[in-house]
PyMOL CGO cylinders between C-alpha atoms (Angstrom):
from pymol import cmd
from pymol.cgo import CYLINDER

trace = [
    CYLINDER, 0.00, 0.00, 0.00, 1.36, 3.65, -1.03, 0.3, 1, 1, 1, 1, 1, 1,
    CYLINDER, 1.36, 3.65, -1.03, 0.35, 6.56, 1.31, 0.3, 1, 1, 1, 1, 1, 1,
    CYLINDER, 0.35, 6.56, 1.31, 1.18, 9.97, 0.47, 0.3, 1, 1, 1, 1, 1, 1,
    CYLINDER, 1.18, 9.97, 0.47, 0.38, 12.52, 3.35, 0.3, 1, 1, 1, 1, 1, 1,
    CYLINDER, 0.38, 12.52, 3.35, 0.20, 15.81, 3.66, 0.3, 1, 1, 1, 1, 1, 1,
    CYLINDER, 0.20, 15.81, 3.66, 2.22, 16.32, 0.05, 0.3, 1, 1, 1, 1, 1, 1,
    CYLINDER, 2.22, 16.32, 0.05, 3.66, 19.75, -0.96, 0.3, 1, 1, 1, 1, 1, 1,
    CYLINDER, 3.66, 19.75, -0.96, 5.32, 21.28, -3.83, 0.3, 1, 1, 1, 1, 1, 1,
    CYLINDER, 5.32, 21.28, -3.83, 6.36, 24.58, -5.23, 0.3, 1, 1, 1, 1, 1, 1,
    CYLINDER, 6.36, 24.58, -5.23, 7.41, 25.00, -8.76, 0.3, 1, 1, 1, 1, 1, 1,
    CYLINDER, 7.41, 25.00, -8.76, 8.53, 27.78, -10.41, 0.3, 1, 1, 1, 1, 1, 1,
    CYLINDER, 8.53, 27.78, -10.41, 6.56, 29.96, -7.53, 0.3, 1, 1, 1, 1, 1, 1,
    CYLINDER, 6.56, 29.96, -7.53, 3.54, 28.08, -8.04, 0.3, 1, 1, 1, 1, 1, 1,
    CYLINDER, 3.54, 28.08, -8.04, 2.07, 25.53, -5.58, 0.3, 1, 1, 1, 1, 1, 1,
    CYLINDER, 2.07, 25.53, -5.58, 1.09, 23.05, -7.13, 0.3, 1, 1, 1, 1, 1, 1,
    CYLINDER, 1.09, 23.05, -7.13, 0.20, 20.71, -4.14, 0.3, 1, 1, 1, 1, 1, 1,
    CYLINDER, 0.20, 20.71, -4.14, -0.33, 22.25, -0.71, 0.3, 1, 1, 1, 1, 1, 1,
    CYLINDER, -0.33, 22.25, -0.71, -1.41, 19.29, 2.00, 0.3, 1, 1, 1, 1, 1, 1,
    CYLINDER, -1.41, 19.29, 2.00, -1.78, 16.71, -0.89, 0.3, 1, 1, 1, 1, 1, 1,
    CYLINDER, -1.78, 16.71, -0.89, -3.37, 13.25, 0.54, 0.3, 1, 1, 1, 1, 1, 1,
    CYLINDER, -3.37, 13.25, 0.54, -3.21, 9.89, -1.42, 0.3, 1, 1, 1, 1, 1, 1,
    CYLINDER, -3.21, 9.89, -1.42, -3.66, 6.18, -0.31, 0.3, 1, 1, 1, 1, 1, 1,
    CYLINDER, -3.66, 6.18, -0.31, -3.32, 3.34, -3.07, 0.3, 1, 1, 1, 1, 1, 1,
    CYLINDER, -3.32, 3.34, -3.07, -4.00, -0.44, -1.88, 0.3, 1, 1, 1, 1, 1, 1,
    CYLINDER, -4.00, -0.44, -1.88, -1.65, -2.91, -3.89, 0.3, 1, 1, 1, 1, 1, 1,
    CYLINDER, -1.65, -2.91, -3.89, -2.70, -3.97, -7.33, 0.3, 1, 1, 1, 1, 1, 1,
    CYLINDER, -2.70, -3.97, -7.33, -4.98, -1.09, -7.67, 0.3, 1, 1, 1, 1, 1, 1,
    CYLINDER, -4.98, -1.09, -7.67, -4.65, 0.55, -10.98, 0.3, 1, 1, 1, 1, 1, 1,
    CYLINDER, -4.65, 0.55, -10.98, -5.39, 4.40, -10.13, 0.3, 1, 1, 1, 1, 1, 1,
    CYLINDER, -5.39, 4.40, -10.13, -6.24, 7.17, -12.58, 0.3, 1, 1, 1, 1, 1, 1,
    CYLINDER, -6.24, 7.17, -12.58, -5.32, 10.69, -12.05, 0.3, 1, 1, 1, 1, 1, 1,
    CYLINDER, -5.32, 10.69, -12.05, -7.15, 12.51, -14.64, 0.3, 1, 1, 1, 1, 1, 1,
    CYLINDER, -7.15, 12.51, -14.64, -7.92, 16.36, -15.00, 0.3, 1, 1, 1, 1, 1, 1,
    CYLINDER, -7.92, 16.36, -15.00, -6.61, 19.39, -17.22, 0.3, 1, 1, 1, 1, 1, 1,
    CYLINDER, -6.61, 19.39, -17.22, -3.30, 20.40, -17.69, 0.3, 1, 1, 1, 1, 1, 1,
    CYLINDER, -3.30, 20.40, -17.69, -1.50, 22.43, -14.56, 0.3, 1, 1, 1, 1, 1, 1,
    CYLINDER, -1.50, 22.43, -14.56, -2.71, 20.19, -12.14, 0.3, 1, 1, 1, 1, 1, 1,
    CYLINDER, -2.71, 20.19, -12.14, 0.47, 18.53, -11.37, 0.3, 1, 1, 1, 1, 1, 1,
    CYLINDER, 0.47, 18.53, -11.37, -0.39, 14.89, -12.55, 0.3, 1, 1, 1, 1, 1, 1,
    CYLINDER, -0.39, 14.89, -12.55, 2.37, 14.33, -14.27, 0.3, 1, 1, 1, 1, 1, 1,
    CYLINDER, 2.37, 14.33, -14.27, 4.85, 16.18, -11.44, 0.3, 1, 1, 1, 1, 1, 1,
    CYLINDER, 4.85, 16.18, -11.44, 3.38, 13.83, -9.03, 0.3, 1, 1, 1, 1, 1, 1,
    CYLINDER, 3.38, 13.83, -9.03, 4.66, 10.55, -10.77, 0.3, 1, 1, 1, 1, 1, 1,
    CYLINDER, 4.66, 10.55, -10.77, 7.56, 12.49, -11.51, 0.3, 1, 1, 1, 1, 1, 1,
    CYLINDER, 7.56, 12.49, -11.51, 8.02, 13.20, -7.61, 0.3, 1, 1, 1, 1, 1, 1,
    CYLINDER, 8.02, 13.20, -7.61, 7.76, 9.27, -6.62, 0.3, 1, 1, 1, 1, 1, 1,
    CYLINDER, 7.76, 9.27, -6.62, 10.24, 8.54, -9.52, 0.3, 1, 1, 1, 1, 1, 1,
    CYLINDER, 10.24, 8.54, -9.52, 12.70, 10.78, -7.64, 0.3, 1, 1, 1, 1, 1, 1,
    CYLINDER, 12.70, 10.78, -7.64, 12.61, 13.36, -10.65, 0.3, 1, 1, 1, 1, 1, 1,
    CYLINDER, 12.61, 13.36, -10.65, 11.46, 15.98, -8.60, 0.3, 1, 1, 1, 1, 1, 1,
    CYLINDER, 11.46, 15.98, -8.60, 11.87, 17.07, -4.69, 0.3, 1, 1, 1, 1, 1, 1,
    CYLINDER, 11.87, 17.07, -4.69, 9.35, 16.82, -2.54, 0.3, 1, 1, 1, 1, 1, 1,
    CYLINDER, 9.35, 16.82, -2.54, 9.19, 20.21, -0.51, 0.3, 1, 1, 1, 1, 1, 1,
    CYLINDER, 9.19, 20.21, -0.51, 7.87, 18.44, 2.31, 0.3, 1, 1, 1, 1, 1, 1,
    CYLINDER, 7.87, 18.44, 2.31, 5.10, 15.47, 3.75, 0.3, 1, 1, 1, 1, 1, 1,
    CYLINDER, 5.10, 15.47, 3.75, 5.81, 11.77, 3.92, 0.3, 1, 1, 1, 1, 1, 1,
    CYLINDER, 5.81, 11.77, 3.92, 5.87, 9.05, 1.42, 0.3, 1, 1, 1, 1, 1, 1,
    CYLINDER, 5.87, 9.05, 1.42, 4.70, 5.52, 3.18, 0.3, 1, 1, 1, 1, 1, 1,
    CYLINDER, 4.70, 5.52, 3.18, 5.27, 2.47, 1.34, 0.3, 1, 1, 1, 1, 1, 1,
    CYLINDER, 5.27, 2.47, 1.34, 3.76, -1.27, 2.97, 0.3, 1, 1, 1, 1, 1, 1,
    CYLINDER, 3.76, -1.27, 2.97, 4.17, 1.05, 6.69, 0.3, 1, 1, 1, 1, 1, 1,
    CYLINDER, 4.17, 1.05, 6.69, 7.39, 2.24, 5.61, 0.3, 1, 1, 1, 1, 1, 1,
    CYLINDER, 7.39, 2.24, 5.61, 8.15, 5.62, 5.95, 0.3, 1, 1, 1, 1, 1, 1,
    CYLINDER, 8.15, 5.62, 5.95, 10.39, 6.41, 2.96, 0.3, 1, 1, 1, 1, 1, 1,
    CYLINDER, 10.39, 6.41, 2.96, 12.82, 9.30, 3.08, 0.3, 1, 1, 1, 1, 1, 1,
    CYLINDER, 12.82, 9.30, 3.08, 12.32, 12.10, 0.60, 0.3, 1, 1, 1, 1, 1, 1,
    CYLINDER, 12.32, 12.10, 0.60, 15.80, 12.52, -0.49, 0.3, 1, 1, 1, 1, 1, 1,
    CYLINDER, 15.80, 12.52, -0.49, 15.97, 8.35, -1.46, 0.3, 1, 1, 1, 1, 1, 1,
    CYLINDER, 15.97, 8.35, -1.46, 13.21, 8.29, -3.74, 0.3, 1, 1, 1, 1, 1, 1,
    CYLINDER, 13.21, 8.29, -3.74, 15.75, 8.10, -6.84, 0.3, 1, 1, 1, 1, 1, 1,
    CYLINDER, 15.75, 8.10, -6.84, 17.44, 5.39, -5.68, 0.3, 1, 1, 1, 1, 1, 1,
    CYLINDER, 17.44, 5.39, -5.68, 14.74, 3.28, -3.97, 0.3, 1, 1, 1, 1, 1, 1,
    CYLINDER, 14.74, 3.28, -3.97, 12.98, 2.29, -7.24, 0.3, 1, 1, 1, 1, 1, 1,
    CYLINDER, 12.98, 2.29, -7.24, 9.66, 3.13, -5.92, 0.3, 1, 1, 1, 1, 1, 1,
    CYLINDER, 9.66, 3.13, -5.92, 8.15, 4.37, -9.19, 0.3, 1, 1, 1, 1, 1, 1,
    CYLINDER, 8.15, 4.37, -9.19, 9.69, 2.76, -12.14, 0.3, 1, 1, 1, 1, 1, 1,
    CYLINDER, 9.69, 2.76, -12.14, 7.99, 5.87, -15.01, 0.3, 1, 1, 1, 1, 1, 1,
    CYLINDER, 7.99, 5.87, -15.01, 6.84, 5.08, -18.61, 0.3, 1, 1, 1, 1, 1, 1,
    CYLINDER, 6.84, 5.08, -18.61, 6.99, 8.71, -20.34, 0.3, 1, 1, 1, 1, 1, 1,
    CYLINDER, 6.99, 8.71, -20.34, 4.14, 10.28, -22.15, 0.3, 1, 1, 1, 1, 1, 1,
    CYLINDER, 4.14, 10.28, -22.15, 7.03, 10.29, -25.12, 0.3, 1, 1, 1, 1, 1, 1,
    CYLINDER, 7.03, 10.29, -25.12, 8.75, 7.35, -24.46, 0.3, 1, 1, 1, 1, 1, 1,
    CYLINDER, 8.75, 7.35, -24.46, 11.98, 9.12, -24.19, 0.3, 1, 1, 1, 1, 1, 1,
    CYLINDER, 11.98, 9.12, -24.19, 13.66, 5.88, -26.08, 0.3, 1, 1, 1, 1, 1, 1,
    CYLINDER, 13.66, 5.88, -26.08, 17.34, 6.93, -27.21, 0.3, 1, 1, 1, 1, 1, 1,
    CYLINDER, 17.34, 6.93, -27.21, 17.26, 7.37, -30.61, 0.3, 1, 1, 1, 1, 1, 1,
    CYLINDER, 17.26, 7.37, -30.61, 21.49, 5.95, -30.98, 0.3, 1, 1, 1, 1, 1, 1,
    CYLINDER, 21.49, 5.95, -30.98, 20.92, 2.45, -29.40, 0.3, 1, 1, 1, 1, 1, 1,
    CYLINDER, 20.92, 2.45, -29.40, 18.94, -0.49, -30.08, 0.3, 1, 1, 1, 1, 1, 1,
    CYLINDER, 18.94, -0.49, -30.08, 15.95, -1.62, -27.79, 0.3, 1, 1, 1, 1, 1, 1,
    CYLINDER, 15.95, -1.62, -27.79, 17.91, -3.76, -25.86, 0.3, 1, 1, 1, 1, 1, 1,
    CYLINDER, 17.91, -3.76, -25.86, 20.83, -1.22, -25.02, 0.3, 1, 1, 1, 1, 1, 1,
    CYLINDER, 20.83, -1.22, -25.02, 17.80, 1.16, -23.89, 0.3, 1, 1, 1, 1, 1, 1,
    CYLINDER, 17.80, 1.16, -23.89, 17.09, -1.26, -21.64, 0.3, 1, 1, 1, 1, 1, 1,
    CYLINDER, 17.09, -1.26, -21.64, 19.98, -2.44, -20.03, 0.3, 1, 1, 1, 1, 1, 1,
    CYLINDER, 19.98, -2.44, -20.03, 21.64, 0.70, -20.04, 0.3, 1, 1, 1, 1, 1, 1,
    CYLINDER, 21.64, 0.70, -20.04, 20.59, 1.91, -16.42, 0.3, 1, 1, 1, 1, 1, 1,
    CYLINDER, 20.59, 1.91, -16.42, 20.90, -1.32, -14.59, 0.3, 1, 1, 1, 1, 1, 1,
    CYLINDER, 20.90, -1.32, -14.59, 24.24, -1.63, -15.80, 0.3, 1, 1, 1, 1, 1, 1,
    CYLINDER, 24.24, -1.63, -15.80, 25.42, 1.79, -14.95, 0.3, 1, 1, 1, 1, 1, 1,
    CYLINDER, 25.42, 1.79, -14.95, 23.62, 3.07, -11.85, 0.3, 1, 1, 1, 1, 1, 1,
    CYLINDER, 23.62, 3.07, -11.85, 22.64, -0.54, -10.25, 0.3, 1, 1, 1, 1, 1, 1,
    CYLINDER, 22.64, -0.54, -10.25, 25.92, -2.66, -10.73, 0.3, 1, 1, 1, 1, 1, 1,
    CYLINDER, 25.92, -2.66, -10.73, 24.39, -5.33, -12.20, 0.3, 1, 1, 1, 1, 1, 1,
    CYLINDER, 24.39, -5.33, -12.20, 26.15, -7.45, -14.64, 0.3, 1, 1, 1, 1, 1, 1,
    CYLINDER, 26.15, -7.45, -14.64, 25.59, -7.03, -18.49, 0.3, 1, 1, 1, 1, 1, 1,
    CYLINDER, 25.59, -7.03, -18.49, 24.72, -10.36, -19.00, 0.3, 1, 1, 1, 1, 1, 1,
    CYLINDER, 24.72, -10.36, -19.00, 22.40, -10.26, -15.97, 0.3, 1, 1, 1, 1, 1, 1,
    CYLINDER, 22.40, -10.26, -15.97, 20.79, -7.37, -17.69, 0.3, 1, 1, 1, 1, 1, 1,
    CYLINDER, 20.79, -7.37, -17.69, 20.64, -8.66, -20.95, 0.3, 1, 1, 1, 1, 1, 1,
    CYLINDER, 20.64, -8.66, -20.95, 18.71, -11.76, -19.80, 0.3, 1, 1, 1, 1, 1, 1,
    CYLINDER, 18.71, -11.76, -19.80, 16.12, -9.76, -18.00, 0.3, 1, 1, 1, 1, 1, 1,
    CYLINDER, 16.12, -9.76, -18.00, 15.63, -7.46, -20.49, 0.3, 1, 1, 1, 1, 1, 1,
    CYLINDER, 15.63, -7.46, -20.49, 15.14, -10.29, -23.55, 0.3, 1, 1, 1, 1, 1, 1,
    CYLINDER, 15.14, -10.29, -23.55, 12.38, -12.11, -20.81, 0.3, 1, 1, 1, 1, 1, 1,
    CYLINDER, 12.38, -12.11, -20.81, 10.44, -8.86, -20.42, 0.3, 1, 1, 1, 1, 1, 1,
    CYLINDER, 10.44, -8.86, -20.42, 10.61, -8.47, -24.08, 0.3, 1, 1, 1, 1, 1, 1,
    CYLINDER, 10.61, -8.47, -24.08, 9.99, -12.01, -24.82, 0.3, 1, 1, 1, 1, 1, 1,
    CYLINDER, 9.99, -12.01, -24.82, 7.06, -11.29, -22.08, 0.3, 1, 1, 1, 1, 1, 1,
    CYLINDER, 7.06, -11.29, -22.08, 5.38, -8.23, -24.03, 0.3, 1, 1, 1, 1, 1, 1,
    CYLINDER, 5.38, -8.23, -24.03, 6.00, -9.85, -27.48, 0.3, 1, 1, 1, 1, 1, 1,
    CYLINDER, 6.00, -9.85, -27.48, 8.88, -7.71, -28.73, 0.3, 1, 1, 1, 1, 1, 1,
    CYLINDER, 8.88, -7.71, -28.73, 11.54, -9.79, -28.99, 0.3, 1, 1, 1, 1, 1, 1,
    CYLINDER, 11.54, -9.79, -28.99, 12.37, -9.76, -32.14, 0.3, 1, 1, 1, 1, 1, 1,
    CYLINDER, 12.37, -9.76, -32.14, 12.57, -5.78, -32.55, 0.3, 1, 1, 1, 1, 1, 1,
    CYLINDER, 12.57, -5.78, -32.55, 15.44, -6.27, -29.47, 0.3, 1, 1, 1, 1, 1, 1,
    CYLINDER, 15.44, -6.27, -29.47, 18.38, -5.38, -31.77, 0.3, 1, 1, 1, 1, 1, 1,
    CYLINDER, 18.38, -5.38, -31.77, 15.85, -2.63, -33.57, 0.3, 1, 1, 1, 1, 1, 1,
    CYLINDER, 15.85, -2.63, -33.57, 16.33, 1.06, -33.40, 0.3, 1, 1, 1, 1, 1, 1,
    CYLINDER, 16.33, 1.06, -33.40, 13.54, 3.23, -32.08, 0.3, 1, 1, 1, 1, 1, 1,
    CYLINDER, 13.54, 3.23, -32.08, 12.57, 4.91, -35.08, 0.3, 1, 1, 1, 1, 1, 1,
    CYLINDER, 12.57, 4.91, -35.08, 11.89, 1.58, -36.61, 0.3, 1, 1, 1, 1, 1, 1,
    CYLINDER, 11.89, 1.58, -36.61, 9.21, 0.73, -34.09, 0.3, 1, 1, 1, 1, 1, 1,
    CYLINDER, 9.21, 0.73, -34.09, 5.92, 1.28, -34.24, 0.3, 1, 1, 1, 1, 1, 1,
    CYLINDER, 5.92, 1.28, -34.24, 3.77, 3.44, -31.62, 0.3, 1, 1, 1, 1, 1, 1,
    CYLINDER, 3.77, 3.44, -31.62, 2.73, 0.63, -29.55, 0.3, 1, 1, 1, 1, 1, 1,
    CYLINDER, 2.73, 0.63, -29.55, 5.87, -1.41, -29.83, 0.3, 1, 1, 1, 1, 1, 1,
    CYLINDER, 5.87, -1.41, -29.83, 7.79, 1.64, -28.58, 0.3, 1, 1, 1, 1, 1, 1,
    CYLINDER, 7.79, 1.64, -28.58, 4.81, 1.86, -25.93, 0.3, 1, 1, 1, 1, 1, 1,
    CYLINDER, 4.81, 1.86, -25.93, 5.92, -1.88, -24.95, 0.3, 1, 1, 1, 1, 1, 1,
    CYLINDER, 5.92, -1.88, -24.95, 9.37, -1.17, -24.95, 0.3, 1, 1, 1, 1, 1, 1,
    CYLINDER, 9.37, -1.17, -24.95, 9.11, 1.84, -22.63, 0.3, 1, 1, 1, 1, 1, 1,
    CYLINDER, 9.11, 1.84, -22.63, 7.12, -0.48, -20.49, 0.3, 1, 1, 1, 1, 1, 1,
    CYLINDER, 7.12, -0.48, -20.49, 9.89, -3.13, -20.35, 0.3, 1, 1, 1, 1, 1, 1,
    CYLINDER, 9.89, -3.13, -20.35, 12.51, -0.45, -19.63, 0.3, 1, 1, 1, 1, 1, 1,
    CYLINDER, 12.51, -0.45, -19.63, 10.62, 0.89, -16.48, 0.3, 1, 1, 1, 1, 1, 1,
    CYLINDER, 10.62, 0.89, -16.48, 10.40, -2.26, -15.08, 0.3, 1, 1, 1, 1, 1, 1,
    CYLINDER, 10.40, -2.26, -15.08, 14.19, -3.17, -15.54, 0.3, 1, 1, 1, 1, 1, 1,
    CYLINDER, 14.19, -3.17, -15.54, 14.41, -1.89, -12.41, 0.3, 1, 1, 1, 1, 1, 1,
    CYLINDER, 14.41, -1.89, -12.41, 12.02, -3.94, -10.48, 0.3, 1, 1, 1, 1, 1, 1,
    CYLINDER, 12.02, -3.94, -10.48, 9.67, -0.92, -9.38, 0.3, 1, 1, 1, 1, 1, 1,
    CYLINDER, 9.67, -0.92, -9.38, 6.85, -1.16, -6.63, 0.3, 1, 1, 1, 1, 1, 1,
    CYLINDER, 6.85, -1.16, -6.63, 4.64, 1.11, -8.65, 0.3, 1, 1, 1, 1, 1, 1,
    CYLINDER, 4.64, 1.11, -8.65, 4.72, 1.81, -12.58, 0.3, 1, 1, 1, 1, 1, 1,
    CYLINDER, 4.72, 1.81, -12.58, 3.53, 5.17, -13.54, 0.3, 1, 1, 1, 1, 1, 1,
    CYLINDER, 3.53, 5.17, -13.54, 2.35, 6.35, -16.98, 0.3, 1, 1, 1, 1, 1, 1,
    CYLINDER, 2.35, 6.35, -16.98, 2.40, 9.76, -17.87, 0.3, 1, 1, 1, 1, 1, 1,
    CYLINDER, 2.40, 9.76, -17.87, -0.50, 10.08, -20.59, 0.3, 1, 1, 1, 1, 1, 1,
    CYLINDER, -0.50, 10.08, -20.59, 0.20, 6.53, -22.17, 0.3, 1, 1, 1, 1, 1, 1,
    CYLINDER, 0.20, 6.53, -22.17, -2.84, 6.95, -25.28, 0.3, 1, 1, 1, 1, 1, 1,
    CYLINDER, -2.84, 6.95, -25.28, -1.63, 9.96, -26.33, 0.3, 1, 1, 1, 1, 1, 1,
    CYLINDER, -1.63, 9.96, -26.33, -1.48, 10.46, -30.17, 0.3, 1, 1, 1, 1, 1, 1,
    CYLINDER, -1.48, 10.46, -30.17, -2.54, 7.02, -30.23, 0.3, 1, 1, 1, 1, 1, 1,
    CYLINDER, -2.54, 7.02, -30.23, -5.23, 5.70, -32.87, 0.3, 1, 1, 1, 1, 1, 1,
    CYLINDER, -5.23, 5.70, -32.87, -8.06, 3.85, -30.89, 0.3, 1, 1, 1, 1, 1, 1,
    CYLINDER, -8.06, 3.85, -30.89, -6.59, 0.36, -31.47, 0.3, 1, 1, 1, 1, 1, 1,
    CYLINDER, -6.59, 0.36, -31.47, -3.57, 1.12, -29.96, 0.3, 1, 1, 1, 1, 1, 1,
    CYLINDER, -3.57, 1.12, -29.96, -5.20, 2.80, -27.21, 0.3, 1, 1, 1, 1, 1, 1,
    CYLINDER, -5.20, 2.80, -27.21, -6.95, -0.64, -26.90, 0.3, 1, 1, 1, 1, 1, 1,
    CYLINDER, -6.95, -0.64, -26.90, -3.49, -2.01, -26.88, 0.3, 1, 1, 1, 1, 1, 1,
    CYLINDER, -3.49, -2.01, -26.88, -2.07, -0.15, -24.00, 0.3, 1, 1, 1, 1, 1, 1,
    CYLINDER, -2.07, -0.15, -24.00, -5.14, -1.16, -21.92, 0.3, 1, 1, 1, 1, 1, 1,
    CYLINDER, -5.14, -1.16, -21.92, -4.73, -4.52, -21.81, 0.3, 1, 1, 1, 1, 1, 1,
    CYLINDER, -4.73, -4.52, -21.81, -0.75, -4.45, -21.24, 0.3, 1, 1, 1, 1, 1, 1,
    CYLINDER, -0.75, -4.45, -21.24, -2.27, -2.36, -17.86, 0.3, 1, 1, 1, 1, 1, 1,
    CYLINDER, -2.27, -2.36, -17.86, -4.65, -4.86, -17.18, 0.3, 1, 1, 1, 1, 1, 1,
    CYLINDER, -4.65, -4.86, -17.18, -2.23, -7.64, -17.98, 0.3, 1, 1, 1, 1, 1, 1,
    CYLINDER, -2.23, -7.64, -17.98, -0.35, -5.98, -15.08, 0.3, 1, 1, 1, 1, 1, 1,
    CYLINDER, -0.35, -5.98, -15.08, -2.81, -5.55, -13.21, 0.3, 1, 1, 1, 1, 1, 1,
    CYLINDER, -2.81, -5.55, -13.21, -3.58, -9.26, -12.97, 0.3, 1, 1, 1, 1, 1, 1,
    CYLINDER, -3.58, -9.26, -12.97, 0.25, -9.80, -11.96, 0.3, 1, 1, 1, 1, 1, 1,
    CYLINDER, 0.25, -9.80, -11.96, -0.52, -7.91, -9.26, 0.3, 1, 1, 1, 1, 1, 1,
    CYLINDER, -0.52, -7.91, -9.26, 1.38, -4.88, -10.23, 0.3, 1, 1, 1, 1, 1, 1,
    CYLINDER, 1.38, -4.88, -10.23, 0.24, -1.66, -8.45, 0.3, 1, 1, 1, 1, 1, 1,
    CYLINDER, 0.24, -1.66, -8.45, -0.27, 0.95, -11.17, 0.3, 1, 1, 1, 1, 1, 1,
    CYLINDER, -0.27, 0.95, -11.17, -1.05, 4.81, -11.76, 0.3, 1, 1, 1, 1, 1, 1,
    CYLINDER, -1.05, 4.81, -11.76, -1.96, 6.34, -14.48, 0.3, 1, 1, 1, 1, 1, 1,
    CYLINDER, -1.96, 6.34, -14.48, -2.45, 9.89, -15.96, 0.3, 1, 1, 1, 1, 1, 1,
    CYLINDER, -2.45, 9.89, -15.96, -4.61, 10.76, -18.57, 0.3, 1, 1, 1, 1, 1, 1,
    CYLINDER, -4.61, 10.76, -18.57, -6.91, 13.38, -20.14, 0.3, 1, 1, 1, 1, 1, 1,
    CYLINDER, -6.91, 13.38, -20.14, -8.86, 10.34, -21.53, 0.3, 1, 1, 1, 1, 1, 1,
    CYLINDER, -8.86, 10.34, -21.53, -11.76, 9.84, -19.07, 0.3, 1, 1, 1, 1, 1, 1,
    CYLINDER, -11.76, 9.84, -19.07, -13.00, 6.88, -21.56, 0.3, 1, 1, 1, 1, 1, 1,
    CYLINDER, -13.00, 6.88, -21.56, -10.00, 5.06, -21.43, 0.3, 1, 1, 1, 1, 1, 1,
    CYLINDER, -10.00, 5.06, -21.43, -9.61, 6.05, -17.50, 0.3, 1, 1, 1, 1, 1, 1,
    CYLINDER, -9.61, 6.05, -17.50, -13.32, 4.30, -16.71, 0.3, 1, 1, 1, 1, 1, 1,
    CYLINDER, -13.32, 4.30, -16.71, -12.22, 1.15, -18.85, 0.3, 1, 1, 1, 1, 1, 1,
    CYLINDER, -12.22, 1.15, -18.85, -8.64, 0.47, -16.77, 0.3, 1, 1, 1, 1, 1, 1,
    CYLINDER, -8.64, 0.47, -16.77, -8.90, 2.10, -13.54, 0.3, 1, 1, 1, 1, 1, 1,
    CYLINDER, -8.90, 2.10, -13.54, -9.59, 0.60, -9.83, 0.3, 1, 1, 1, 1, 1, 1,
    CYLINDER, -9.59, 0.60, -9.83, -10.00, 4.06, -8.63, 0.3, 1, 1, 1, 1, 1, 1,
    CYLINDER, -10.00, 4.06, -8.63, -10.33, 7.58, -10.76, 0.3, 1, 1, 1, 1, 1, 1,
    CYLINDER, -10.33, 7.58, -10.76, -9.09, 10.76, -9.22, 0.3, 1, 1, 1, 1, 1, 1,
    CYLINDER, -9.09, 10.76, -9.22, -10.14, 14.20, -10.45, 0.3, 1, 1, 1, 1, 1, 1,
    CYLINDER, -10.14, 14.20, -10.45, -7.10, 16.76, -10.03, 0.3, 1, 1, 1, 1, 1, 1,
    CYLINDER, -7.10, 16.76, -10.03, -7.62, 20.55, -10.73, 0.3, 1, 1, 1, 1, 1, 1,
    CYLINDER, -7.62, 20.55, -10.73, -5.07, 23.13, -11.18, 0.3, 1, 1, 1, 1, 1, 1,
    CYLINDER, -5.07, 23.13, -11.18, -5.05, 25.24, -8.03, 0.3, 1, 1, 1, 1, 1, 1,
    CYLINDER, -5.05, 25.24, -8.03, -5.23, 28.46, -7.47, 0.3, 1, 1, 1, 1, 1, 1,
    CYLINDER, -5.23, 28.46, -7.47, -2.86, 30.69, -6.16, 0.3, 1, 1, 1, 1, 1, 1,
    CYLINDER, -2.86, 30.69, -6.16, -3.67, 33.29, -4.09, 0.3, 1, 1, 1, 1, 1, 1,
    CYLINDER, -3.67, 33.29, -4.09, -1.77, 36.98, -4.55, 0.3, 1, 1, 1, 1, 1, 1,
    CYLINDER, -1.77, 36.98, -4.55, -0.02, 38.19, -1.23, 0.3, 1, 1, 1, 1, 1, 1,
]
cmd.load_cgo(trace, "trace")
């Protein structure tokens, strides 16, 4: 189970989350949906470790996690609205390139996991392909595979049908139901309310707030 309590966060003089509260059981898939400027995608971002937390507290199965270890402890493992594939290396160098270098473990370790996730999502054999050669939901699949390289509590999707034709859409939803029957906890953020009601557990409705002039 995930609690976040009392959550804030300042960006470029803005709050964006002032007393923020948030509890997701495990397995749940959760959407946060709403318009732009509401800090959806900032809050994934925070429990990636992309972003500080200004202050609150970040509880994980009763474990109070410390703000400043949230890049390193793998919490969130994110799959970005873009993908955010590098362009210069083949699918399976995307994916093994972080385990290798920030998590010590051995290339050949890597190299196996990453060919049974992709084996697992049925793109093995684009693993020695370049990104632009893929196709939308093939890169969607790979992006999956790399977020969970690092054997994340939570996987977070920032806007994961975006630009995507309704059968690919359809596509995504089932690799988060998929999950969801592993028992992976998930959260997702969308503008798609259709495709919110269809995957998610739990919907959450997140407004931009206002700021108030001194």
């Amino acid at each position: 189970m995930l609690k976040l309590k009392n959550i804030s966060k300042k960006f470029d003089d803005r709050v964006i989350f002032d007393g923020f509260d948030l509890t997701i059981n495990a397995g749940e898939v959760v959407a946060i949906a709403g318009p732009s400027g509401g800090g959806k995608t900032t809050l994934l971002r925070m429990l990636a470790g992309l972003e500080t937390i200004d202050s609150g507290q970040v509880i994980f199965d009763d474990e109070t996690i410390n703000l400043d270890e949230l890049i390193t402890r793998n919490l969130l493992g994110f799959v970005f609205q873009d993908f955010q594939l590098f362009p210069h290396m083949t699918v399976l160098e995307n994916l093994t390139l972080s385990p290798v270098k920030t998590m010590g473990i051995s290339k050949p370790d890597a190299v196996a996991k990453a060919e049974a996730l992709l084996e697992n999502l049925e793109v093995i054999e684009q693993k020695n392909a370049y990104p632009y050669s893929l196709s939308g939901g093939q890169k969607q699949r790979v992006a999956l595979a790399r977020a969970m390289m690092i054997d994340p509590k939570i996987i977070g999707y920032d806007e994961p049908t975006s630009a995507l034709d309704p059968a690919l859409r359809d596509q995504v939803g089932k690799l988060i139901l998929e999950n969801k029957a592993l028992g992976i906890t998930q959260i997702v953020v969308t503008h798609d309310m259709t495709f919110a009601e269809k995957i998610a557990d739990t919907i959450i409705k997140v407004n931009p707030k206002e700021n108030k002039e001194n």
